[in-house]
Structure formats: structure tokens, C-alpha cells
Backbone as JSON Lines, residues from 0, in Angstrom:
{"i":0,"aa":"X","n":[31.1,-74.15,40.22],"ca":[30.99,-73.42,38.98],"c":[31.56,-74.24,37.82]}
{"i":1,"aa":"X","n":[32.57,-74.76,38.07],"ca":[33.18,-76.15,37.08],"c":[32.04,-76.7,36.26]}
{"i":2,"aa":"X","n":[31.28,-77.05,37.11],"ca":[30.2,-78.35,36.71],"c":[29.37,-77.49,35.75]}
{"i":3,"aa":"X","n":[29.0,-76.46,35.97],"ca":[28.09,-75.36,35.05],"c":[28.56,-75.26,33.46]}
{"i":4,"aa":"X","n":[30.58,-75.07,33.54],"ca":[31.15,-74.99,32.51],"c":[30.91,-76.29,31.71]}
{"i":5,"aa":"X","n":[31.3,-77.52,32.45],"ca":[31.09,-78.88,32.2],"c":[29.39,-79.23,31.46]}
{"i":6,"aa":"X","n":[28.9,-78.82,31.94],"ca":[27.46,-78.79,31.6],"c":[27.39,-77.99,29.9]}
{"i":7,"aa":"X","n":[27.85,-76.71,30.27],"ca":[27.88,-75.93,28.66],"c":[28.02,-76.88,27.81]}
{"i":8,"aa":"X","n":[29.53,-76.89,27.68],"ca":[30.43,-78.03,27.2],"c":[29.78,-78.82,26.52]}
{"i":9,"aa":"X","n":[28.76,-79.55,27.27],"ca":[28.21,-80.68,26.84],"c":[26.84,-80.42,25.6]}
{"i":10,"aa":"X","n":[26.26,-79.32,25.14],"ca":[25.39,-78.94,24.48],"c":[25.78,-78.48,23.71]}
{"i":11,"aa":"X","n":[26.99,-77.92,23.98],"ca":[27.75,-76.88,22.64],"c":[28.09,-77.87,21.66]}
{"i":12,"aa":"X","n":[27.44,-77.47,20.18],"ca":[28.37,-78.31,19.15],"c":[29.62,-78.37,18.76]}
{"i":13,"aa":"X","n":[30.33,-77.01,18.86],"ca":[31.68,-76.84,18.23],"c":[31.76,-75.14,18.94]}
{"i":14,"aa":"X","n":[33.01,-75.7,20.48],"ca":[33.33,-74.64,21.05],"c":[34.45,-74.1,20.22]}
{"i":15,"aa":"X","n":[35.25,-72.97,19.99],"ca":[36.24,-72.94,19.73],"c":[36.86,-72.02,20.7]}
{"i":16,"aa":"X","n":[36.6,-71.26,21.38],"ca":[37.37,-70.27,22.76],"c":[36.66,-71.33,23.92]}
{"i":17,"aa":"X","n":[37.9,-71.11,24.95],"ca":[37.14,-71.95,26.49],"c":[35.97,-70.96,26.68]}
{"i":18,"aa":"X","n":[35.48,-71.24,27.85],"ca":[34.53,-70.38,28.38],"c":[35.06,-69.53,29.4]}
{"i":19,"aa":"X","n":[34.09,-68.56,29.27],"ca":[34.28,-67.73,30.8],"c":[34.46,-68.55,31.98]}
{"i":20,"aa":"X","n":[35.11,-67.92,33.13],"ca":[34.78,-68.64,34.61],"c":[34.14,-67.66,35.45]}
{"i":21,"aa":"X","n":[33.58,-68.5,36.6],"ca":[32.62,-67.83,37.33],"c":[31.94,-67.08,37.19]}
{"i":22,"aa":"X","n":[31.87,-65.52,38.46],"ca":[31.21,-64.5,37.71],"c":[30.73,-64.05,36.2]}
{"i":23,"aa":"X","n":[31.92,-64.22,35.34],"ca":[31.59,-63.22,34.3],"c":[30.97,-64.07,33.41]}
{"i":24,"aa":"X","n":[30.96,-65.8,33.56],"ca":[30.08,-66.84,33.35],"c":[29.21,-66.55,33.27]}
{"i":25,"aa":"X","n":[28.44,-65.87,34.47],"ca":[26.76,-65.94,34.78],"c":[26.4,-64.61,34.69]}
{"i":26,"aa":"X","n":[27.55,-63.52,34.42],"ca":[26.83,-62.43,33.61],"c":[26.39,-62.51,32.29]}
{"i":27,"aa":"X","n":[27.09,-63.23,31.71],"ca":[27.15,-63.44,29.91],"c":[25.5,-64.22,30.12]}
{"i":28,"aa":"X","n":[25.49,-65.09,30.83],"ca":[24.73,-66.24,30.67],"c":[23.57,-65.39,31.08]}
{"i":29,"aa":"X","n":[23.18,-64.44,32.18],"ca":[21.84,-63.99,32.72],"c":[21.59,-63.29,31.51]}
{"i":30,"aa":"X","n":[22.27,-62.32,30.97],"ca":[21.94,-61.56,29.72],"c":[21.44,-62.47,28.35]}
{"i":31,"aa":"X","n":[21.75,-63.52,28.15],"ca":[21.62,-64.22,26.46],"c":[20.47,-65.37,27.0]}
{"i":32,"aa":"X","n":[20.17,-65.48,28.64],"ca":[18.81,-66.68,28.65],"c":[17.74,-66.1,29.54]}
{"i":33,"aa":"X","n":[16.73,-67.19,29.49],"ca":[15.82,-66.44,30.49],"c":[15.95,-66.82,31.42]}
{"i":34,"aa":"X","n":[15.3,-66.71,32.75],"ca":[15.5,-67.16,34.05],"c":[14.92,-68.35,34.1]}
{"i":35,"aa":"X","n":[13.96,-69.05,33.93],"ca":[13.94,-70.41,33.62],"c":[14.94,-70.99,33.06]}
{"i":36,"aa":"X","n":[15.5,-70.71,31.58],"ca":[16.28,-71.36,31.13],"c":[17.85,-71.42,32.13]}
{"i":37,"aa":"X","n":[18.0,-70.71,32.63],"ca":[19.33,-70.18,33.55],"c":[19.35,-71.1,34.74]}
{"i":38,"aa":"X","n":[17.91,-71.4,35.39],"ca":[17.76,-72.46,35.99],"c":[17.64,-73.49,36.3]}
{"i":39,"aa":"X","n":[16.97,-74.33,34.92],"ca":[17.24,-75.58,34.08],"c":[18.67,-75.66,33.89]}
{"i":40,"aa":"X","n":[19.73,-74.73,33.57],"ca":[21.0,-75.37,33.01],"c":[22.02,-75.83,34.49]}
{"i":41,"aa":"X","n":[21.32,-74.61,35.42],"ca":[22.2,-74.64,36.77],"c":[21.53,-76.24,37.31]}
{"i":42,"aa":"X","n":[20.01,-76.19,37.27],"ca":[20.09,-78.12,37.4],"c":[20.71,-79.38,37.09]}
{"i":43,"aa":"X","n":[20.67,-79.23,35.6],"ca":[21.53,-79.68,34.65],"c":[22.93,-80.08,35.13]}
{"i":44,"aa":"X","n":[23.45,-78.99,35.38],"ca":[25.05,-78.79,36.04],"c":[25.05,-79.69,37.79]}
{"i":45,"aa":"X","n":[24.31,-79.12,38.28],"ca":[24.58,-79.76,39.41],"c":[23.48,-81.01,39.8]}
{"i":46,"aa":"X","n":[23.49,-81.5,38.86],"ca":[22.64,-83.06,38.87],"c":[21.41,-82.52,39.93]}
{"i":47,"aa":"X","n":[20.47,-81.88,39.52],"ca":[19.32,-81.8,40.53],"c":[18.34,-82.91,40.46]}
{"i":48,"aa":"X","n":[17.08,-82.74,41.16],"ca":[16.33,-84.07,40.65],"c":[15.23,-82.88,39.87]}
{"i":49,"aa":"X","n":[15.1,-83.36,38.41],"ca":[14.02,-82.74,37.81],"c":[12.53,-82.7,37.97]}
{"i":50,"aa":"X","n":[12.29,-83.36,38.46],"ca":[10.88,-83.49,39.18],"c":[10.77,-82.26,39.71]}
{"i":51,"aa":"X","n":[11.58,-82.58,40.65],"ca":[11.17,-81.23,41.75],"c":[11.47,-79.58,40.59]}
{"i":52,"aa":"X","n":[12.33,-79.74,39.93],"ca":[12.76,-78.73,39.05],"c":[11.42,-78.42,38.51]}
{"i":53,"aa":"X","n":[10.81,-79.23,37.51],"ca":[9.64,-79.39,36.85],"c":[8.7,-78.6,37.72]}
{"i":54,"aa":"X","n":[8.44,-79.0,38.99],"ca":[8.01,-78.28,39.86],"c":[7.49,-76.96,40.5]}
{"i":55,"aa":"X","n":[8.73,-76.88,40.85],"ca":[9.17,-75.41,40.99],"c":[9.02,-74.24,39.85]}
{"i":56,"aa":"X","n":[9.7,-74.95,38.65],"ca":[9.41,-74.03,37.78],"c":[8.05,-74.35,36.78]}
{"i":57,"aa":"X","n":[6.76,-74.9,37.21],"ca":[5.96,-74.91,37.11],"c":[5.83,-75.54,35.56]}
{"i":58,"aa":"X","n":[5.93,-76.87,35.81],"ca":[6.38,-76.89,34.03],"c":[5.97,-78.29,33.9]}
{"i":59,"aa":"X","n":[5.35,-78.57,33.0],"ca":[4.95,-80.15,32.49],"c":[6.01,-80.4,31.47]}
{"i":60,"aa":"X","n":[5.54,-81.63,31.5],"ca":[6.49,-82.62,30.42],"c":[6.87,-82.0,28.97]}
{"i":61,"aa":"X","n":[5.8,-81.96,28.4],"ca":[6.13,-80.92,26.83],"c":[6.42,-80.13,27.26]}
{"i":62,"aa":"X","n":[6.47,-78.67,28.3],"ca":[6.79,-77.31,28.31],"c":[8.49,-77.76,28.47]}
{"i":63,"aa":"X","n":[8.73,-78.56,29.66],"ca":[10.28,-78.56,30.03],"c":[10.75,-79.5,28.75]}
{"i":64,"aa":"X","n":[10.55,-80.24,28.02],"ca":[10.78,-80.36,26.56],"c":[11.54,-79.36,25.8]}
{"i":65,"aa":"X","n":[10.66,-78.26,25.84],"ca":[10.53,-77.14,24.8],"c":[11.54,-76.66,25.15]}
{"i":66,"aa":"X","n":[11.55,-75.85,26.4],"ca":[12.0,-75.49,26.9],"c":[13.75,-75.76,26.92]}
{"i":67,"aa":"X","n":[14.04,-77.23,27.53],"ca":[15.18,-77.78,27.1],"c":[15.47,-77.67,25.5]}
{"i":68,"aa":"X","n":[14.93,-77.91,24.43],"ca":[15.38,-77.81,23.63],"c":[15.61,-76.47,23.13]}
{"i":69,"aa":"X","n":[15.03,-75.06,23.38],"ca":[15.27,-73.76,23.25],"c":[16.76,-73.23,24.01]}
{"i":70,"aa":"X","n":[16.58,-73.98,25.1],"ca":[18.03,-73.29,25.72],"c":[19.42,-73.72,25.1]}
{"i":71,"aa":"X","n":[19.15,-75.23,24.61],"ca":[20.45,-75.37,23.52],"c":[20.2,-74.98,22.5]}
{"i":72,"aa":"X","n":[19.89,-74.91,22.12],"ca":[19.46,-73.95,20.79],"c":[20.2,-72.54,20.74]}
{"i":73,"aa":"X","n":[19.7,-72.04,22.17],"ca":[20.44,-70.89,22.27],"c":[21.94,-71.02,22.46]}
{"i":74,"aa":"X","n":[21.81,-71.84,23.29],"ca":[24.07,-72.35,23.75],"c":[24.38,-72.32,22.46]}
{"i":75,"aa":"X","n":[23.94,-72.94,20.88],"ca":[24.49,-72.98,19.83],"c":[24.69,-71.79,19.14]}
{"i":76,"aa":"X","n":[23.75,-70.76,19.35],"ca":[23.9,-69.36,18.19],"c":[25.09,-68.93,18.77]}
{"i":77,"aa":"X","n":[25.97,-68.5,17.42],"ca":[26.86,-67.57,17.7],"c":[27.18,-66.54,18.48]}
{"i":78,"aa":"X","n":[25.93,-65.51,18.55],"ca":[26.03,-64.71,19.45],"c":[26.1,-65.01,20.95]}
{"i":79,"aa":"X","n":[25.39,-66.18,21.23],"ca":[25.48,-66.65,22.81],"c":[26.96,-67.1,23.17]}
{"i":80,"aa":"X","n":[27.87,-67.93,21.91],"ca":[28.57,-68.35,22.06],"c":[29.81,-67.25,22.48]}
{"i":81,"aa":"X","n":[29.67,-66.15,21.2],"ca":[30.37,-64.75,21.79],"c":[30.78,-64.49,23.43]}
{"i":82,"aa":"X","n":[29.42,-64.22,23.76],"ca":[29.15,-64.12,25.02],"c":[29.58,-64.65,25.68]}
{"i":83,"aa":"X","n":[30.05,-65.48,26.32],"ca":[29.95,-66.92,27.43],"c":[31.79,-67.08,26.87]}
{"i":84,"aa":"X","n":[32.16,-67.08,25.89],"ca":[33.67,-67.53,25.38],"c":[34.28,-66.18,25.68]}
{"i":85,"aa":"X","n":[35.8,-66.77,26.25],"ca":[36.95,-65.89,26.55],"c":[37.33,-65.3,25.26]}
């Protein structure tokens, strides 16, 4: 679960509260993304191979693009940030 936080971390422009841990992590987080995006970040976090990600979640080059760039997008709005911060 570390690596997930570690992962946030890394997209967020300007955290100012830590983050949640564990559980209440991935409640905040199922509520403010979609399930694609929730699954891309858990890749992300635990170094998956994206190919296969791409894959699975049925996704070409521009979509997982988009896609990546929507989910930080979202890590940045305030309200997500609410969410997810202690």
C-alpha cells in the first residue's frame, strides 16, 4: 500500500496534508476515480508491465494517454485532494 501512496505523491503538485493509509486510501480513491483510472494508478504503484495493462483494460496508445493524463488531473483538483488527505 506504501507504493500506491508513493505513486500519489508523485503526480500531486503541491500536497499539503499526508495522505490517507490503506483502507480509507482506497475508499477516498474508489469514490473520486473510475475503475480504469483506479487501475492504471494501482499499476503505476506497483511497477506493472503496461502492455499487458493496456491490454486488459482494453486500451490503445492515445486512449491510455488520455486516460493517464485525466487521472492526474484528477489527483490535482482540490476536491480529490480533500479526499485522499488526512
Amino acid at each position: 500500500m506504501l507504493t500506491l501512496n508513493i505513486e500519489i505523491e508523485k503526480h500531486i503538485n503541491k500536497l499539503v496534508n499526508p495522505l490517507k493509509e490503506g483502507d480509507d486510501l482506497q475508499e477516498a480513491l474508489k469514490l473520486k476515480l473510475t475503475k480504469k483510472e483506479l487501475k492504471l494508478l494501482k499499476a503505476w504503484a506497483n511497477g506493472s508491465d503496461l502492455d499487458a495493462l493496456k491490454k486488459q483494460l482494453n486500451l490503445d496508445d492515445e486512449r491510455y494517454g488520455e486516460l493517464s493524463s485525466k487521472l492526474i488531473k484528477k489527483l490535482n483538483q482540490e476536491k480529490t485532494k480533500q479526499a485522499i488527505c488526512i
